[in-house]
C-alpha positions as CSV (number, residue, x, y, z in Angstrom):
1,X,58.0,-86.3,-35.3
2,X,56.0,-83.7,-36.0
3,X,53.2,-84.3,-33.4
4,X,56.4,-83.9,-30.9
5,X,57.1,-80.8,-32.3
6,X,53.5,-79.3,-32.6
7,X,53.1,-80.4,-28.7
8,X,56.5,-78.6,-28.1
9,X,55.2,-75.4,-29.4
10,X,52.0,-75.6,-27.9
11,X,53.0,-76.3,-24.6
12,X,55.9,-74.2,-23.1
13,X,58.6,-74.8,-21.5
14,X,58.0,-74.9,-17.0
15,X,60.9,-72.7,-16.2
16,X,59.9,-70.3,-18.8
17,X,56.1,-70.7,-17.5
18,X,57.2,-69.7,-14.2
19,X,59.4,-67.0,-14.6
20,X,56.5,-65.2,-16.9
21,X,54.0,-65.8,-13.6
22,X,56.8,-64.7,-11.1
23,X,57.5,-62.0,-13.2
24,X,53.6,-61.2,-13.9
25,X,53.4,-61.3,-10.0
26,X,55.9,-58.5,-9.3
27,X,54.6,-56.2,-11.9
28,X,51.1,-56.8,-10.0
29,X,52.4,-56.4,-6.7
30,X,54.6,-53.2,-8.4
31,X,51.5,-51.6,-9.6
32,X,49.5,-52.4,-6.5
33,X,52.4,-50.6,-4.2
34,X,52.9,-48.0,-6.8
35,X,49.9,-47.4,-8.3
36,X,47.2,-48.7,-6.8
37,X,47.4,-47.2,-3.5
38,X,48.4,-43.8,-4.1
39,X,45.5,-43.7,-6.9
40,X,43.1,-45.2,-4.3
41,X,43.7,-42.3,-2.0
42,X,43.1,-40.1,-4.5
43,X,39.8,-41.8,-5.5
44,X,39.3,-41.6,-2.0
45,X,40.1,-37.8,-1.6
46,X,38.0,-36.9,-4.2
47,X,35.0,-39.2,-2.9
48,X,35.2,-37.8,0.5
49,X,35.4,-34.0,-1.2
50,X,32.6,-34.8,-3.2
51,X,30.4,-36.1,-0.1
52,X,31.2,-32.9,2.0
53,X,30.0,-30.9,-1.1
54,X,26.6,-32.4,-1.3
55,X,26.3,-32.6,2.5
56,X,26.9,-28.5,2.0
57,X,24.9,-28.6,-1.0
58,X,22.1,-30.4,1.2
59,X,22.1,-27.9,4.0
60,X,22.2,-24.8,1.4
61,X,19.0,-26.2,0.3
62,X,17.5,-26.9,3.4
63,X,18.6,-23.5,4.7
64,X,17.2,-21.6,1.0
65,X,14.1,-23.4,1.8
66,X,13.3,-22.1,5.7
67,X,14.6,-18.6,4.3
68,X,11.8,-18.8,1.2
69,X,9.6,-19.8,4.1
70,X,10.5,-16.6,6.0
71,X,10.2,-14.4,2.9
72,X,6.8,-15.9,2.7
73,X,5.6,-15.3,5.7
74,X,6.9,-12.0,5.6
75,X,5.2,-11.3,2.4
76,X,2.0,-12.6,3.7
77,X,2.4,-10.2,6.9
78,X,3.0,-7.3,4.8
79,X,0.0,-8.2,2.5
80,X,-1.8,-8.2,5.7
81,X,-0.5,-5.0,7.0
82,X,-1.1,-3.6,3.9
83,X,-4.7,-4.6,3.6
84,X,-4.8,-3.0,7.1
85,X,-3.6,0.0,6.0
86,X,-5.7,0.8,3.3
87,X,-8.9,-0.1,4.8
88,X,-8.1,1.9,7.3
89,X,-7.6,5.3,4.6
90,X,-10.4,3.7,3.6
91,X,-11.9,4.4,6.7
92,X,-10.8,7.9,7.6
93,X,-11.2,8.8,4.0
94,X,-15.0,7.7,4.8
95,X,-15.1,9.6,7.8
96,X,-13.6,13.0,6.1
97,X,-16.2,12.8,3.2
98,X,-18.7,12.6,5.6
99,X,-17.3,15.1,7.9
100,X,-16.9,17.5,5.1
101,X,-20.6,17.0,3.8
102,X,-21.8,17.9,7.8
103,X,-19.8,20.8,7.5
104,X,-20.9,22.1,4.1
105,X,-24.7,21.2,4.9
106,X,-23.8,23.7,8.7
107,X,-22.4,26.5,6.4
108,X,-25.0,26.3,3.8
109,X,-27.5,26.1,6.4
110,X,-25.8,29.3,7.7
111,X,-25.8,31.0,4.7
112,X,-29.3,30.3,4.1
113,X,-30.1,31.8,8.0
114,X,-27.7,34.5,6.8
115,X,-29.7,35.8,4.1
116,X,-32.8,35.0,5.5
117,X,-32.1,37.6,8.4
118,X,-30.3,40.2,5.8
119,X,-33.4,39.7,4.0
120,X,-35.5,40.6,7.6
121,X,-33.3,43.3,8.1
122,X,-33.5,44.8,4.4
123,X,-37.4,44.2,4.8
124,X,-37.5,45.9,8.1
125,X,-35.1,48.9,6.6
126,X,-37.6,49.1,3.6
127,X,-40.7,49.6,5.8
128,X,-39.3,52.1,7.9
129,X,-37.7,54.1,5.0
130,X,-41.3,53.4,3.2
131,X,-43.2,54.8,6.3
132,X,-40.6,58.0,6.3
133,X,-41.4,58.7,2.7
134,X,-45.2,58.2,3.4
135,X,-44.9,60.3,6.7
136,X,-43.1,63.0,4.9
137,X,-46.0,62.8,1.6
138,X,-48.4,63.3,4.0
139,X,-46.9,66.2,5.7
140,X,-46.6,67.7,2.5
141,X,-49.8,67.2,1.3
142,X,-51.1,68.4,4.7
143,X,-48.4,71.5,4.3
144,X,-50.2,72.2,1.1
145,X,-53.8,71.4,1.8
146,X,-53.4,74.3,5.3
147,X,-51.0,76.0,4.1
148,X,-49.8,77.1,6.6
149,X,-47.0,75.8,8.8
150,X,-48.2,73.0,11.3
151,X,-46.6,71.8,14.0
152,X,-44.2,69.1,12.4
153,X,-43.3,66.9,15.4
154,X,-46.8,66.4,16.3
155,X,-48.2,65.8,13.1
156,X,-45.2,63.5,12.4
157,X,-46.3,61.4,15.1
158,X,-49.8,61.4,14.3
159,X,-49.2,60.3,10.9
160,X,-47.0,57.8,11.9
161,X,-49.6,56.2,13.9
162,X,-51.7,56.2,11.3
163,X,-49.3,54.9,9.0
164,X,-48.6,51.5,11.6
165,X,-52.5,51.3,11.4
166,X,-52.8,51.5,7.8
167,X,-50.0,48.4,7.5
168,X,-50.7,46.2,10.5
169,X,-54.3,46.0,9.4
């Protein structure tokens, strides 16, 4: 009796076997209705959320890549331009130097005309008050060598002559 008894614990009773599976089978087909779904939608809430934000995320990208592209290129066009710029001060500053030295060599080259006809004039002024003073030694001399009183305005003239003579030769 025994091996009856071991075989009727071990293998269960069919009504009791089948009201476990039925009941098994409603609690699946409970938690499918009640929990599966609802949690499924959820899943599938959060999947479709999560798709839209790499899509965005995607396009953010693409769109933080063409504008780094643009600032770029706009950097690059400003280089240029700048570039531009300063070769052209560059340039003019070039052009001003050399302008400026042009100038300063036509001034100095003035002055130097300058004060070579002040020193033509002072020259000329010099003779001419040299020939007075030699004009008027020689009268005097000639006043004291006659005594008397000469003619001035002729003898002026002929030592005057005399005088141009003496310094042209």
């Amino acid at each position: 009796m025994q091996i009856i008894d071991i075989l009727e614990l071990l293998i269960p009773d069919v009504w009791t076997a089948i009201t476990q599976l039925c009941a098994t089978a409603v609690l699946f087909f409970l938690m499918y209705k009640l929990a599966w779904k609802p949690v499924k939608k959820i899943l599938d809430t959060r999947s479709k959320f999560e798709q839209e934000k790499l899509a965005e995320a995607e396009a953010l990208k693409k769109e933080n890549e063409e504008i780094a592209k643009q600032a770029k290129d706009i950097i690059s066009d400003a280089n240029r331009d700048a570039e531009a710029i300063v070769k052209e001060a560059r340039e003019e500053g070039q052009t001003l130097k050399n302008e400026l030295i042009e100038e300063g060599k036509k001034q100095s080259a003035q002055l130097l005309e300058n004060a070579k006809h002040d020193m033509e004039m002072q020259k000329t002024k010099m003779m001419e008050e040299m020939r007075s003073e030699i004009v008027d030694t020689a009268i005097s001399a000639a006043e004291k060598v006659l005594q008397s009183k000469v003619d001035e305005e002729a003898e002026r003239q002929s030592i005057n002559s005399f005088v141009k003579e003496v310094i042209s030769k």
